[in-house]
N, C-alpha and C positions, 0 to 999 in steps of 0.2 A: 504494500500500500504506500509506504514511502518512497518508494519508486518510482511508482506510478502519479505523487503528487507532482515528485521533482521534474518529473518529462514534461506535465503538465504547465508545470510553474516556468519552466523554461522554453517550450513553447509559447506560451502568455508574453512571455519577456521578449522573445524573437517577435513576434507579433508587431507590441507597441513600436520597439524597438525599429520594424519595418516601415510603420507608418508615419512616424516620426521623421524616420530617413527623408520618405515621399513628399512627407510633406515641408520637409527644409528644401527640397531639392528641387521644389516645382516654386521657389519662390522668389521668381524673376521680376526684377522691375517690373510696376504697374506704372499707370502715366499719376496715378494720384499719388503712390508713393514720391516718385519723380518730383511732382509738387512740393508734397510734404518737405521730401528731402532738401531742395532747392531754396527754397523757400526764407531757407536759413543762412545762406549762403549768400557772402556780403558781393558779389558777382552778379548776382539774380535781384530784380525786381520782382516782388509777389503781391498782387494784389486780388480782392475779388470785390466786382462791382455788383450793383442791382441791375436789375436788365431798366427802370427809368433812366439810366442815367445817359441814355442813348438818346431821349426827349424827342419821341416821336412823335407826334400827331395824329393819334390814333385816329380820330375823327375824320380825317380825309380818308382812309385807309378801305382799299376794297375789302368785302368778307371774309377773302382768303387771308389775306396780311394781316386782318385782326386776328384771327385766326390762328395763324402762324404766330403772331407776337404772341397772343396768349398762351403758350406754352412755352414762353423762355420766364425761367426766377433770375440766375445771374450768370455772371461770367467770371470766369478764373482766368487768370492771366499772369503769363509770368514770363517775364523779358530777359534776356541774353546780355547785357550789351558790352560790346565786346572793347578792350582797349586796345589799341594799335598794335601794342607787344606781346599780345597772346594769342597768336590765329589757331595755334596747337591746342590750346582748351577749347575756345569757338568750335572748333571740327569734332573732338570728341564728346562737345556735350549735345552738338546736332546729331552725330551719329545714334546717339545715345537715343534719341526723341525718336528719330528714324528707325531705330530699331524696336523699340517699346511698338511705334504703331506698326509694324508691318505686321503684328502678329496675330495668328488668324480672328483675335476677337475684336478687334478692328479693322472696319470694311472702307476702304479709299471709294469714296464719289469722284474725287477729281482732283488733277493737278493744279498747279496755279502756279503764274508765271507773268512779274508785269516788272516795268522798269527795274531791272536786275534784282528782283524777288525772286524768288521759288519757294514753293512750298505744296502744301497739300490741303484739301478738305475731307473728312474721316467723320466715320460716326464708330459708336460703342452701341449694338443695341443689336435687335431685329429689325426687318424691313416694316415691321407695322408698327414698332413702338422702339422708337430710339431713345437711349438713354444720354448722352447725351452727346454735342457736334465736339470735331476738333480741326482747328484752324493750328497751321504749323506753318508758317512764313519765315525765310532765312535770307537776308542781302548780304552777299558777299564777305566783306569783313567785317562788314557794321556789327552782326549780332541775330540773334532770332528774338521772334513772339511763338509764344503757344498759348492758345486761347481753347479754354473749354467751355464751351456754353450750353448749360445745363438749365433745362425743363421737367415740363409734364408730361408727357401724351403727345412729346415731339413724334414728328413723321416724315416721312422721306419725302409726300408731299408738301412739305408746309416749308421744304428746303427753299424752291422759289420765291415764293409769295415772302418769305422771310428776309431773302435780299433784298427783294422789291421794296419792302417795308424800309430797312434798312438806310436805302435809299434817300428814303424821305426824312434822313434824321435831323435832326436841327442842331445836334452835338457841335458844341465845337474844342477845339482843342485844347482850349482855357478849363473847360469842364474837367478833362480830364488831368490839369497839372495840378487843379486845385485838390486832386485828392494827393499827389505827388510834393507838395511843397518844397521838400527838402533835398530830393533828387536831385535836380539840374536838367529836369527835363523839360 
């Protein structure tokens, strides 16, 4: 019978032991950890807005783009910016983003690409309920943005009608220093 406890006990022990393993070993950067982690880091700008602060005029706004806006709460953001004399950190903390999204629980909609930007737009979700978008813009030596913009009952239709919305924002760039003060942005 002590035998038979000890196989047991040590069985049990391989067991946890097993899953414990699995479960250190499946635990790859997420984009929120990335925030998290970032976030602290005197390199990184972190900030998260209210989806107001974008000052749309909801009022003019066809059905869809109400629509569409009604299911953004805020935006996480979090800035790269790079100093002249580091392009070696710049590259490995883009890769870094680059890699966290290509992974299959993040679905690329589209490239993006304008006055020496590059980047991507990504969701996290399913094709009927996305949890939430990711904008990932990179210039050159400048630095990157990574924007998470999270909702409700976001949808892969409401992707249009959301820039449309967008569009019409009244935002302007003093809005967003004044949450910056101390930056130099």
């Amino acid at each position: 019978m002590k035998i038979f406890k000890k196989a047991l006990f040590v069985k049990g022990l391989a067991a946890v032991s097993l899953i414990m393993l699995s479960v250190s070993c499946s635990s790859e950067p997420s984009l929120q950890s990335y925030f998290v982690e970032k976030s602290e880091d005197p390199n990184f700008i972190s900030l998260t807005v209210p989806a107001s602060i974008l000052n749309i005029a909801v009022d003019s706004l066809e059905a869809d783009q109400k629509a569409a806006l009604a299911t953004l709460t805020k935006l996480n953001v979090l800035i790269f910016k790079n100093n002249a004399a580091d392009q070696l950190q710049l590259d490995q903390e883009a890769t870094m983003v680059q890699s966290i999204l290509s992974k299959d629980t993040y679905t690329e909609l589209m490239k993006l690409k304008a006055e020496g930007y590059q980047g991507s737009l990504s969701y996290l979700g399913s094709e009927s309920s996305i949890e939430e978008m990711i904008i990932f813009a990179k210039g050159g030596r400048e630095g990157f943005a990574l924007i998470r913009v999270m909702g409700k009952g976001m949808n892969p239709k409401h992707i249009r009608p959301f820039v449309e919305a967008l569009q019409t924002s009244k935002a302007k760039a003093e809005d967003f220093k004044n949450l910056l003060p101390d930056l130099g942005l």
